[in-house]
RODREN-502685 format. One record per residue (C-alpha): x, y, z. Coordinates in Angstrom, 1 decimal, decimal comma, padded with zeros to 4 digits. Example, Ala and Ser with C-alpha at 12.3 -4.5 7.8 and 13.67 -1.06 7.14 Angstrom:
// residues 2
<rec><px>012,3</px><py>-004,5</py><pz>007,8</pz></rec>
<rec><px>013,7</px><py>-001,1</py><pz>007,1</pz></rec>
//
This chain:
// residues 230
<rec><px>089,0</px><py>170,1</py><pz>-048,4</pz></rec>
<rec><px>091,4</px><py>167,4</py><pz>-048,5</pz></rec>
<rec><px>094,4</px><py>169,2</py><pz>-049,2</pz></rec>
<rec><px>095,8</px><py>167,8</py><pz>-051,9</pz></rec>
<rec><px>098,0</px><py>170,6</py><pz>-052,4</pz></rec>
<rec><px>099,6</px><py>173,2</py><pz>-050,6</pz></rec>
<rec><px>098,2</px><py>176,8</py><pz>-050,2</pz></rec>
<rec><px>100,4</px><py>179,1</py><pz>-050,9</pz></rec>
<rec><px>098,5</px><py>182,3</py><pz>-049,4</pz></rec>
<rec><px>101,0</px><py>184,3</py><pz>-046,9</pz></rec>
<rec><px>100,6</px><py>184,3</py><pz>-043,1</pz></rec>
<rec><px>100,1</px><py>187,2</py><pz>-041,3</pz></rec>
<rec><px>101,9</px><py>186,5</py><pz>-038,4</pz></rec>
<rec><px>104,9</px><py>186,7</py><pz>-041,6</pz></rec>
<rec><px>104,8</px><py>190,2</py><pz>-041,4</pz></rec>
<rec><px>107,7</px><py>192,2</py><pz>-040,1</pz></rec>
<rec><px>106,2</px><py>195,8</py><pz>-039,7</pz></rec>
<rec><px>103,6</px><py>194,4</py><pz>-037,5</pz></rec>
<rec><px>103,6</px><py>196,6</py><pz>-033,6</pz></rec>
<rec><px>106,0</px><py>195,5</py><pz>-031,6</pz></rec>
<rec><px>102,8</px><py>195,0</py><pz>-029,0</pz></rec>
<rec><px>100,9</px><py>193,0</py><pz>-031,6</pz></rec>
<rec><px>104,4</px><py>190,7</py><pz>-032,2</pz></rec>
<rec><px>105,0</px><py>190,1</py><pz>-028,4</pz></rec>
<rec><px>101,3</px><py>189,4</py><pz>-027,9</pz></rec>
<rec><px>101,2</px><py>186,7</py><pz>-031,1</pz></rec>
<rec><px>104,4</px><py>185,1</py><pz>-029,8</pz></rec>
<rec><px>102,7</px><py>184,7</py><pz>-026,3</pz></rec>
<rec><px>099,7</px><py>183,3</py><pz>-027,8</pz></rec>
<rec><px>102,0</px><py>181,1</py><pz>-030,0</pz></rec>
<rec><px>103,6</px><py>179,6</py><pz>-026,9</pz></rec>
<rec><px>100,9</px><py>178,8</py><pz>-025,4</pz></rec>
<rec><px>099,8</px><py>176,4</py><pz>-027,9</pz></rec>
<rec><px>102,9</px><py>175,2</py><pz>-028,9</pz></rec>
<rec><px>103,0</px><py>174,4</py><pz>-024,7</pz></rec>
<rec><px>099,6</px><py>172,5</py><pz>-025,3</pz></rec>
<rec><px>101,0</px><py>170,4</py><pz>-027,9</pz></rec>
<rec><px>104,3</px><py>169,3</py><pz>-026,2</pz></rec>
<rec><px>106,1</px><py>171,1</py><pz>-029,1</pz></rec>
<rec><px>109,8</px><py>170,4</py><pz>-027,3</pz></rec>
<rec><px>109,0</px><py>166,9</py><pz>-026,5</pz></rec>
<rec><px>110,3</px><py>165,1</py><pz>-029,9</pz></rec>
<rec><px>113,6</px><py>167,3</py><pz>-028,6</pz></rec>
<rec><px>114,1</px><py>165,4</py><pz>-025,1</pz></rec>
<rec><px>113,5</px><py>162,0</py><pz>-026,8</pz></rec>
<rec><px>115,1</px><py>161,6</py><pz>-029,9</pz></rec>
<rec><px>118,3</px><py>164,0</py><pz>-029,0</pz></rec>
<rec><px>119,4</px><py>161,6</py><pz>-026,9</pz></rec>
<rec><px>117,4</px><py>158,5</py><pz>-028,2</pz></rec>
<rec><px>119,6</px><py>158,9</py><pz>-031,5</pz></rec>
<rec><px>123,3</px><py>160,0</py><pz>-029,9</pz></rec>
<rec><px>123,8</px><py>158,5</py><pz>-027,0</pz></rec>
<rec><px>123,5</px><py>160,3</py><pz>-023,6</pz></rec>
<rec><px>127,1</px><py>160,5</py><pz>-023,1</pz></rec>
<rec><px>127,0</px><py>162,4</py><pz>-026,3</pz></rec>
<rec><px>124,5</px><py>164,9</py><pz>-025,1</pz></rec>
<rec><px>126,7</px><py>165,8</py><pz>-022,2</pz></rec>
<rec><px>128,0</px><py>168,9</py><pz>-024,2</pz></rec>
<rec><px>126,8</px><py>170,2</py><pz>-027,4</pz></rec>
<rec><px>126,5</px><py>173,0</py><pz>-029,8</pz></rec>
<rec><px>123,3</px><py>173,6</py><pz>-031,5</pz></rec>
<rec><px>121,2</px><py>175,7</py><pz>-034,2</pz></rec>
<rec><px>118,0</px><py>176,6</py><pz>-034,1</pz></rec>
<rec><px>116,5</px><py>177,7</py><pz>-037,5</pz></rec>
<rec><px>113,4</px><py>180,3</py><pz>-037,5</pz></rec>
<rec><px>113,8</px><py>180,0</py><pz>-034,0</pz></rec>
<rec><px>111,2</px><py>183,5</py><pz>-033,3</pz></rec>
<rec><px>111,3</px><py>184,4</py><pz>-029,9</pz></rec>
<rec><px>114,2</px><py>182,0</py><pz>-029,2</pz></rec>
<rec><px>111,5</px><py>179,8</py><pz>-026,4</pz></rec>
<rec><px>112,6</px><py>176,4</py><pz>-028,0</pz></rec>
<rec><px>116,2</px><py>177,5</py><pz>-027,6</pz></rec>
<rec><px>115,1</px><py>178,4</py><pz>-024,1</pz></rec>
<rec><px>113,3</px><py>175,4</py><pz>-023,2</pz></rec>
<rec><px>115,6</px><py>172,9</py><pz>-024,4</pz></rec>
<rec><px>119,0</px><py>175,1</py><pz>-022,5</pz></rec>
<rec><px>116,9</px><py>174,2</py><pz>-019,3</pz></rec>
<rec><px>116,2</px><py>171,0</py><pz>-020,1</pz></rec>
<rec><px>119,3</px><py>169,8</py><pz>-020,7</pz></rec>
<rec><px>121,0</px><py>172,1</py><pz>-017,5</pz></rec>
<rec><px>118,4</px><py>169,6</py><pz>-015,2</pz></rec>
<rec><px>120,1</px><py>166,6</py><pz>-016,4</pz></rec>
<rec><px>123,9</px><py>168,3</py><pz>-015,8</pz></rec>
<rec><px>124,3</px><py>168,9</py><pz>-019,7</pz></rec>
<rec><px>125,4</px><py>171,7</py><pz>-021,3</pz></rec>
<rec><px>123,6</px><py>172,7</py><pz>-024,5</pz></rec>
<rec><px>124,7</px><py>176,0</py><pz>-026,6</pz></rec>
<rec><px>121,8</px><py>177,6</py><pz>-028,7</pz></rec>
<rec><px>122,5</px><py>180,0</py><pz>-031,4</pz></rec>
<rec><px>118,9</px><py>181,1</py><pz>-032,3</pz></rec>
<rec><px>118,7</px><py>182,6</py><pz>-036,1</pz></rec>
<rec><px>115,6</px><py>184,0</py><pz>-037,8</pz></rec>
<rec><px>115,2</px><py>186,8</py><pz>-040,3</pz></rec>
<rec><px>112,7</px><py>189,1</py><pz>-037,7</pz></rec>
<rec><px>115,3</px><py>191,1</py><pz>-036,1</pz></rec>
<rec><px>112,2</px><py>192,9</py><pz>-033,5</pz></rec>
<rec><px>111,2</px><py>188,9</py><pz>-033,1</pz></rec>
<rec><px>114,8</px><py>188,2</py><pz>-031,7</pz></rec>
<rec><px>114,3</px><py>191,3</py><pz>-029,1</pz></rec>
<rec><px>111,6</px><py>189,9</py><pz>-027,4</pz></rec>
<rec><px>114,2</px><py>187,6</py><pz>-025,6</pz></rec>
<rec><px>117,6</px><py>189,5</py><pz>-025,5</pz></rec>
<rec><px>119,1</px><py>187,2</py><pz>-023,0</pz></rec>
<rec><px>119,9</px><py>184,5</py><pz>-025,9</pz></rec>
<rec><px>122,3</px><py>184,1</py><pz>-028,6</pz></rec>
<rec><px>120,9</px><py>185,8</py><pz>-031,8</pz></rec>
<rec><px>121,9</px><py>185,6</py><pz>-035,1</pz></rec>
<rec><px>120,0</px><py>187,3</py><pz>-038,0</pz></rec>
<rec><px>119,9</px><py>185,4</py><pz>-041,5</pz></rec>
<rec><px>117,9</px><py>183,3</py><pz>-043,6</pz></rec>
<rec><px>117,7</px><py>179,5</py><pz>-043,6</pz></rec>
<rec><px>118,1</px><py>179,6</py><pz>-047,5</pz></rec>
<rec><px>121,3</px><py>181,0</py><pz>-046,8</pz></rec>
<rec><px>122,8</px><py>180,5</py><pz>-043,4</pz></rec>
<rec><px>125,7</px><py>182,5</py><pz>-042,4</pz></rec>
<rec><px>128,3</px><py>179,7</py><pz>-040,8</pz></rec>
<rec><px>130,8</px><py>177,4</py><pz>-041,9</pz></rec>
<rec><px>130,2</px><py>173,4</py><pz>-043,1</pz></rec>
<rec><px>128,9</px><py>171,0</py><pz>-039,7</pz></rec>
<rec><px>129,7</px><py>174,1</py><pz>-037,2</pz></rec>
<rec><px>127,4</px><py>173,3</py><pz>-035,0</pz></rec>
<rec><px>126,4</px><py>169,4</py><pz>-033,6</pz></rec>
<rec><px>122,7</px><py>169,7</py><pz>-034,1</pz></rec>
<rec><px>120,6</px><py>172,0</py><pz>-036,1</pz></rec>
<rec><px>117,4</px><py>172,0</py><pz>-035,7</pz></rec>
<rec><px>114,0</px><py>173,5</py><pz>-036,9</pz></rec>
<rec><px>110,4</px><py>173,3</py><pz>-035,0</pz></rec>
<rec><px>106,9</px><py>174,4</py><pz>-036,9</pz></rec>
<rec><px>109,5</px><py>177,1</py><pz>-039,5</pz></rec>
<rec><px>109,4</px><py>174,9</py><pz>-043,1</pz></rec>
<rec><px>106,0</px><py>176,0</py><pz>-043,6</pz></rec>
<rec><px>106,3</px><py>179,4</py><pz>-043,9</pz></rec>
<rec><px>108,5</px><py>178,6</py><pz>-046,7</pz></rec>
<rec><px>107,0</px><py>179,5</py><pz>-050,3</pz></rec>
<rec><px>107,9</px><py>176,8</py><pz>-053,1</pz></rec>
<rec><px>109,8</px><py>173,0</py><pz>-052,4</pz></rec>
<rec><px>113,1</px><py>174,9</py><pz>-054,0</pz></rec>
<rec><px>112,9</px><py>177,1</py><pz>-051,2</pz></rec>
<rec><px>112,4</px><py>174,0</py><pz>-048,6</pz></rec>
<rec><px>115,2</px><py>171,8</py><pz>-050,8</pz></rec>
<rec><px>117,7</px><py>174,9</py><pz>-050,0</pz></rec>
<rec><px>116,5</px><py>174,6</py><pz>-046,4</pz></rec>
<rec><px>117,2</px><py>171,2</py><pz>-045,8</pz></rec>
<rec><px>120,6</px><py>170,9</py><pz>-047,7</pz></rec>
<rec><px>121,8</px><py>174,4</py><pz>-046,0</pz></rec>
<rec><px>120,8</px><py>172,4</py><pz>-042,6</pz></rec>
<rec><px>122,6</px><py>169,3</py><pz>-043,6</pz></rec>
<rec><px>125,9</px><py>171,5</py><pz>-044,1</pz></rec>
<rec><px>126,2</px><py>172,9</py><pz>-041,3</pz></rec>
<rec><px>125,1</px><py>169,7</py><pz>-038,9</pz></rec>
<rec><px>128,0</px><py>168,7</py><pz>-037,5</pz></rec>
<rec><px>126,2</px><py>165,2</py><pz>-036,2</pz></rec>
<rec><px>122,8</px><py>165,6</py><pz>-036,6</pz></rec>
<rec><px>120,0</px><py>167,0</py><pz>-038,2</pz></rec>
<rec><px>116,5</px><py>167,1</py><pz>-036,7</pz></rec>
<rec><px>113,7</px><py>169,4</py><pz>-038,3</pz></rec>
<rec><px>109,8</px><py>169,0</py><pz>-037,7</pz></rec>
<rec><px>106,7</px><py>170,8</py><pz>-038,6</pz></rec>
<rec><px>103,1</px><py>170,2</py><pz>-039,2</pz></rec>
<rec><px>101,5</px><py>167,5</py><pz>-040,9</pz></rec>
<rec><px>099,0</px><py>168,7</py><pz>-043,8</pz></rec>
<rec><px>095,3</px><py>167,0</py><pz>-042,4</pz></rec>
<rec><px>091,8</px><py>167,3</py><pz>-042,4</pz></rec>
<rec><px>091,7</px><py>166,0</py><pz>-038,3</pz></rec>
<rec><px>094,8</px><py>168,3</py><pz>-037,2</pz></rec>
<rec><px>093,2</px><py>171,5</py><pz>-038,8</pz></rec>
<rec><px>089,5</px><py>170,5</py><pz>-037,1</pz></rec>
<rec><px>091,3</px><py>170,0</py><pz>-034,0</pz></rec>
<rec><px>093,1</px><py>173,6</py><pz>-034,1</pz></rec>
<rec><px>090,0</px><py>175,2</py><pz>-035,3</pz></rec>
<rec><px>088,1</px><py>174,4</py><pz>-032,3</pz></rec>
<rec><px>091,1</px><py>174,5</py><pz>-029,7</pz></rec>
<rec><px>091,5</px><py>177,9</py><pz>-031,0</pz></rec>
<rec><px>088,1</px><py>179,2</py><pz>-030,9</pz></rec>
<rec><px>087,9</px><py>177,7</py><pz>-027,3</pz></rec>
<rec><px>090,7</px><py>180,3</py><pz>-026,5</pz></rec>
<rec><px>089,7</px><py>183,0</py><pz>-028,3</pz></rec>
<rec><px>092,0</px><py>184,0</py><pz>-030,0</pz></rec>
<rec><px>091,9</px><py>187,1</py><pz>-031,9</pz></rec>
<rec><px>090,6</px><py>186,2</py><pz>-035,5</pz></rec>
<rec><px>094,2</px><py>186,8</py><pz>-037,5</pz></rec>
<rec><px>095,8</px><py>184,3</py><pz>-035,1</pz></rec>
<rec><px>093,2</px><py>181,8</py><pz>-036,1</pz></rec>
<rec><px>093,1</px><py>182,2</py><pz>-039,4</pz></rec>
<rec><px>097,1</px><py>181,9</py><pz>-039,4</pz></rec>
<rec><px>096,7</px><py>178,8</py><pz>-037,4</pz></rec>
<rec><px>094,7</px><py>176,9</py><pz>-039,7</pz></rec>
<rec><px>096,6</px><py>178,5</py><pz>-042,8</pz></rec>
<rec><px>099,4</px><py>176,7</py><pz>-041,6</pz></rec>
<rec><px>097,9</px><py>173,5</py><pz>-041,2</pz></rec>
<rec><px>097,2</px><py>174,1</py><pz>-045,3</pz></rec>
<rec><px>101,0</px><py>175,6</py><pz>-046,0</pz></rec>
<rec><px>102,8</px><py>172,0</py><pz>-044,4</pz></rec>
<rec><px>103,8</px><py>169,3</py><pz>-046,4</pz></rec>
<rec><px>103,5</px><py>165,4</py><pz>-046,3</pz></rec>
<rec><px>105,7</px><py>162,6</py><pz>-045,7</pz></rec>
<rec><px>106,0</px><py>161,5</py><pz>-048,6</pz></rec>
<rec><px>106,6</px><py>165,4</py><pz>-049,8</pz></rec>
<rec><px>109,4</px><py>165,7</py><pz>-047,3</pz></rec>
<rec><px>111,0</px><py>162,2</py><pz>-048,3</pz></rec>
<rec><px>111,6</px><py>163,5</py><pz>-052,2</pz></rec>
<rec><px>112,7</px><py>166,9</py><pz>-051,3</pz></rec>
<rec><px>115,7</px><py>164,9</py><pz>-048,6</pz></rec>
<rec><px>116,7</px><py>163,0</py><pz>-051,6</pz></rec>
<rec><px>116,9</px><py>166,6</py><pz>-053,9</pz></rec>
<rec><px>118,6</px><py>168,6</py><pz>-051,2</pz></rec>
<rec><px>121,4</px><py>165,6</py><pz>-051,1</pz></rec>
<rec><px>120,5</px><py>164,2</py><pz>-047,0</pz></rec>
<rec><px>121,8</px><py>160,9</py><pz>-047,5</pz></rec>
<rec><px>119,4</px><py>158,2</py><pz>-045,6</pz></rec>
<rec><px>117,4</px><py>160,8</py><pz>-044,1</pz></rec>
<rec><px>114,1</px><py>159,2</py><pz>-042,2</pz></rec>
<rec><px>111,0</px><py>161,0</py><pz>-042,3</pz></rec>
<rec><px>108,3</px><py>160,1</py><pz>-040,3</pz></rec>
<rec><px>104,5</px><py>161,1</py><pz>-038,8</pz></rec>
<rec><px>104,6</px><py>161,9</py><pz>-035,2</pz></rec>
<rec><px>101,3</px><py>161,6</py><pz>-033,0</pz></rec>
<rec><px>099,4</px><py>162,1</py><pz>-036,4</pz></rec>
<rec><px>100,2</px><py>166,3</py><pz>-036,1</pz></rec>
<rec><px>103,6</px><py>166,7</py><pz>-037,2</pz></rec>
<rec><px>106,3</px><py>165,9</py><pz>-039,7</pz></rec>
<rec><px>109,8</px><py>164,8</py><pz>-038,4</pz></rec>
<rec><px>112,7</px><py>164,3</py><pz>-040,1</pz></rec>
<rec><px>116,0</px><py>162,9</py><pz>-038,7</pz></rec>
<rec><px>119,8</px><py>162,3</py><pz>-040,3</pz></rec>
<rec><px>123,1</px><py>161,3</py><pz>-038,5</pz></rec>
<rec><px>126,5</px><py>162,0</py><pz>-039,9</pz></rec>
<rec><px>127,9</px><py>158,6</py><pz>-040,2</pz></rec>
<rec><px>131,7</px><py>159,8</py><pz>-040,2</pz></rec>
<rec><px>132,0</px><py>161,0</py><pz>-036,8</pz></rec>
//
């Protein structure tokens, strides 16, 4: 019940034949608890926190397993309010999860394999996608195919595996009612996340040189890297 280790078991919300009713609805659902936990919040502080807000003024970024494309979304409007212009190229592998929001840049691929040249875009980010990764080879490829293609910075988060974050979502989700899959994918990926310390050694293996890795709010995972040659 501690989670020592990681559970390996797929999610269903993973599957790609699912009805396209069923998908929209789960990604609904989905933002409304990623809403609940402020999921774009480490975005609009450490974006800027870490380059500069002149730097923010006009950049290009990636976001990986990006679903729906509502980060990509969020963070476009964001930055528009404050007179910046951010580019999102959303890319997951769900092709019918990147036709829920056609008004977005899409790109289909894998993060184990992404489909662009070294540092083409100034910030690549991930939110809440390393978990539904299988094995740490497959998150080591994910973080060094990130760190190519950052430009100036890297920033991915995720959950935190805990006892007190997967009590919390079992009751917030049960207060919701959710439909019994969703929860059970909820608190499956609570037991799919890694831990700091995790995260820290698979940085070193993927080659992120100084990469800080850090618990946020006691929930989620972050990891941060700056290119120092720009």
């Amino acid at each position: 019940m501690f989670f020592k280790h990681r559970a390996l078991q797929a999610e269903y919300f993973d599957l790609f034949d699912r009805p396209a009713a069923e998908m929209a609805e789960g990604y609904a659902m989905l933002g409304r608890i990623n809403r609940l936990f402020f999921y774009d919040a480490p975005f609009h502080y450490y974006l800027p926190k870490t380059l500069g807000e002149n730097c923010c003024r006009s950049l290009s970024l990636l976001d990986l397993g990006a679903g729906d494309g509502s980060l990509g979304v969020e963070l476009t409007r964001w930055a528009a309010a404050r007179g910046w212009d951010w580019r999102v190229t959303n890319l997951d592998t769900n092709i019918r999860a990147m036709r829920l929001n056609p008004g977005v840049q899409w790109v289909g691929g894998s993060a184990l394999a992404l489909p662009f040249r070294d540092r083409a875009f100034d910030i690549v980010i991930a939110s809440q996608m390393t978990h539904h990764l299988m094995s740490d080879d497959e998150a080591c490829r994910h973080f060094r195919e990130a760190w190519r293609v950052s430009g100036r910075m890297l920033f991915i988060n995720d959950l935190h595996r805990n006892c007190v974050l997967y009590g919390i979502l079992w009751v917030l989700l049960r207060l919701y009612r959710f439909p019994e899959h969703f929860l059970s994918d909820g608190l499956l990926s609570v037991r799919r996340s890694w831990r700091v310390g995790e995260w820290r050694a698979l940085a070193v293996r993927a080659g992120i040189p100084e990469a800080r890795v850090w618990l946020y709010g006691g929930a989620r995972l972050m990891l941060q890297a700056s290119r120092k040659d720009v």
